[in-house]
C-alpha positions, 0 to 999 in steps of 0.5 A, spaced: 567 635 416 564 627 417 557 626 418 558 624 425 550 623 426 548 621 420 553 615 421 552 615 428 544 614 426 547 608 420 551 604 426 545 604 430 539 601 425 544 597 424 546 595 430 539 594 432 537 590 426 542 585 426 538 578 428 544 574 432 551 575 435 553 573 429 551 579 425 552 583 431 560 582 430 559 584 423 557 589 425 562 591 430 568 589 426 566 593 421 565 600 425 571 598 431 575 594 428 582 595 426 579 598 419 573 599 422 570 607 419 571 609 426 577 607 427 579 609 421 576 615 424 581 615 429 586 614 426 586 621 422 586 625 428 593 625 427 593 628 421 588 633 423 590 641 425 590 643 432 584 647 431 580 640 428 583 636 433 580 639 438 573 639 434 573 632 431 575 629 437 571 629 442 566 627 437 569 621 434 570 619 440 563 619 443 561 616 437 565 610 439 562 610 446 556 610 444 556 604 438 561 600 443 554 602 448 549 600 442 554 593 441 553 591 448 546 592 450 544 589 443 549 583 445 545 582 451 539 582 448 541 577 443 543 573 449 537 574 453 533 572 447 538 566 445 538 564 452 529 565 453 529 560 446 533 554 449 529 555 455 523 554 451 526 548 446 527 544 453 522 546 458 519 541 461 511 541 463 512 539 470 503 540 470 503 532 467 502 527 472 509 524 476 510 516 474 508 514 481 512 511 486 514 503 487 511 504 493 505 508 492 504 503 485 504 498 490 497 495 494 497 490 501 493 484 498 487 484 502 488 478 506 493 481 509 490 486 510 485 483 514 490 478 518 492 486 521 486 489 522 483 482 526 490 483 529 489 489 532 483 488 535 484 482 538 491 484 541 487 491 544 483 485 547 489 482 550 491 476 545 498 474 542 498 470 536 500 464 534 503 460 529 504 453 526 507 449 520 502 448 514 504 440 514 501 437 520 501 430 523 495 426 524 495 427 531 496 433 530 491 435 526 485 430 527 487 425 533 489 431 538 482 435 536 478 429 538 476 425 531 478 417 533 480 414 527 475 412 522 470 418 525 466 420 519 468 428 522 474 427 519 472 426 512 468 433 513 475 436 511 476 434 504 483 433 506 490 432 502 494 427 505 502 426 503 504 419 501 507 414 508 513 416 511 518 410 513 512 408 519 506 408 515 504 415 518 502 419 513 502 427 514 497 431 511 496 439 509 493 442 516 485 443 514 484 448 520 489 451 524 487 447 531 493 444 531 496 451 533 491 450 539 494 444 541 502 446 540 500 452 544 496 448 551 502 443 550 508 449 551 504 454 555 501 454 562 494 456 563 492 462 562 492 461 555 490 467 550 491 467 543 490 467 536 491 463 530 491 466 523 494 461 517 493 458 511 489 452 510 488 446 505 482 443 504 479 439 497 475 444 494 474 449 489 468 454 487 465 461 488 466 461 496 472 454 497 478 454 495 483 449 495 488 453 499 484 459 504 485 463 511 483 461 517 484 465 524 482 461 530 481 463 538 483 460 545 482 461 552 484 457 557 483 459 564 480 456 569 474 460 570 472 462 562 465 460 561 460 462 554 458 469 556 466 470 556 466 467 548 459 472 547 462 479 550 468 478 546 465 475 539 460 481 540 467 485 540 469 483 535 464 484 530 464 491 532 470 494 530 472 489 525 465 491 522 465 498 524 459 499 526 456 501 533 453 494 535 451 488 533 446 482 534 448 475 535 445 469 535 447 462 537 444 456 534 447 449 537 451 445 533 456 440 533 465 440 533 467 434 535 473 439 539 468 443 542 462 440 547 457 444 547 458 448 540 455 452 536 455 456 529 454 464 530 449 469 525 449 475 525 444 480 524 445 484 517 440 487 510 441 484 505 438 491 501 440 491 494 444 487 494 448 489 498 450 487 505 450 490 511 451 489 519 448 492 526 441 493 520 436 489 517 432 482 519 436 477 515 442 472 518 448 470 515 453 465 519 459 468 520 464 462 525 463 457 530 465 456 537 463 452 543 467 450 550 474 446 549 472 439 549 475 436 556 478 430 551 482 436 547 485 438 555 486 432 557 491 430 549 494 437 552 495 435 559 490 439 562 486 438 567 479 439 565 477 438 572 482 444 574 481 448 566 476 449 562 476 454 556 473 455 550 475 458 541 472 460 535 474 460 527 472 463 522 474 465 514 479 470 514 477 470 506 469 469 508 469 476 512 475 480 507 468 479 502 464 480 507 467 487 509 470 490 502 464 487 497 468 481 493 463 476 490 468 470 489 473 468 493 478 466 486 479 472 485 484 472 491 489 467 488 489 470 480 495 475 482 491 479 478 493 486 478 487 491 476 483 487 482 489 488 486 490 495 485 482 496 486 482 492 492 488 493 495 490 498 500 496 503 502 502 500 504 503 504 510 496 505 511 496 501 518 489 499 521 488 501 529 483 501 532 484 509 534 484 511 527 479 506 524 482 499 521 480 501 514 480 508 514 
């Protein structure tokens, strides 16, 4: 009689040492192939006794099921075990930062930035904004405003002027956005309430100028504004662009030929470390200029100042960007340079309210 067991025992080692598919099929081919040793157990039942058949059969056949049982389980380990090297080979470590986003690498400049924030605020106010083209008319841009040719204010500005046109009249790069103010008066009825943000020009450069800057401009005009109007608003505005709860203001006289009377406006900060800081401290920074609408301004509108009166303001939006977020040269705006910006910048989606905070 054959060693069933032992032969069982054999196959088994075997077909547990058999390190991938390949070999396994080895295996299997030489024990349950066509000329494999348990087929060719099989195949000599035929020649066996009755009494022999019924012995060795059961037998042999229950070897072949438990190799054929033995070859599956081992061709399923080897799979998994193939199956968990591929997946190890072509892992990914998911732990590793995500390249970052267009929108999420992107920043909104600064001044942009700040043209939405004082947005905000005079909109909650009860402003709409106005705007105008960069290339102005003398008329426009000085004569309207109340500079008589030749006055000495007009060579405060620094201006650029473009070449004569075919009449002799040369146009220049607006050095503030007053004009808008004029464009307005002479388009819209009283009551008048807007601002001006916009880029301005004027011949200058260093730490705090630039040839090229923002400027936003206010206006009212009603019948009934008067200083404290101006006062009440600008302290407002103080307030929530600088996010702190109250300000001090002073106002010294000064004098715009567009504006009678004028003055130039402080506010109260410390300067501590360096740093500056609002609604604090005992020194004083100059922050715009304001005054009444100067009655010439109306009339060159085709307003009666006898009838309307009214008052506005400009300031830096570049100036009170610095002020705000701690830059210390104006330049730095203009480089396109991508490290400040990143620093600097802020969210594209991160909108400024007046609910959520403007910078938050």
């Amino acid at each position: 009689m054959s060693d069933f067991a032992g032969l069982e025992r054999e196959l088994t080692i075997a077909i547990a040492e058999a390190p991938d598919e390949a070999a396994l099929e080895t295996v299997r081919v030489s024990a349950l192939g066509k000329k494999g040793r348990i087929s060719e157990l099989l195949k000599s039942l035929g020649s066996m006794t009755p009494e022999e058949r019924r012995q060795n059969g059961p037998l042999i056949n229950g070897l072949r099921d438990e190799v054929q049982a033995a070859i599956n389980a081992r061709k399923q380990a080897l799979a998994g075990a193939a199956l968990e090297a591929r997946l190890a080979a072509e892992r990914l470590d998911l732990t590793l930062p995500m390249r970052e986003s267009a929108i999420a690498r992107g920043r909104v400049h600064p001044i942009s930035q700040v043209v939405d924030e004082l947005t905000a605020i005079f909109a909650d106010m009860g402003f709409s904004v106005a705007e105008g083209p960069d290339i102005e008319t003398d008329w426009l841009n000085f004569t309207a405003l109340n500079f008589p040719p030749g006055h000495p204010a007009r060579d405060m500005h620094d201006t650029f002027f473009f070449p004569p046109d075919a009449k002799g009249e040369r146009k220049v790069l607006r050095t503030h956005t007053s004009p808008v103010q004029i464009r307005t008066m002479q388009a819209q009825k009283p009551p008048i309430r807007v601002i001006t943000p916009g880029r301005t020009y004027r011949c200058d450069s260093d730490q705090t100028h630039t040839p090229m800057f923002h400027q936003v401009e206010g206006l009212v005009i009603d019948r009934t504004s008067h200083l404290g109007h101006l006062k009440w608003i600008l302290e407002e505005f103080c307030k929530a662009f600088f996010e702190v709860p109250s300000v001090k203001m002073r106002f010294r006289p000064s004098f715009f030929p567009f504006t009678e009377p004028s003055a130039e406006v402080d506010i109260q900060c410390s300067r501590k470390g360096g740093e500056i800081r609002f609604g604090e401290g005992e020194d004083w920074l100059e922050i715009l200029g304001c005054g009444m609408v100067h009655p010439n301004v109306l009339k060159n509108c085709g307003l009666d100042p006898d009838e309307f009166q009214g008052f506005a303001w400009g300031m830096g939006i570049d100036r009170i960007a610095m002020l705000k977020y701690g830059m210390d040269d104006l330049r730095q705006f203009f480089e396109a340079d991508v490290r400040w910006l990143t620093h600097y910048g802020f969210r594209p989606l991160d909108f400024p309210t007046l609910a959520g905070g403007l910078s938050s």
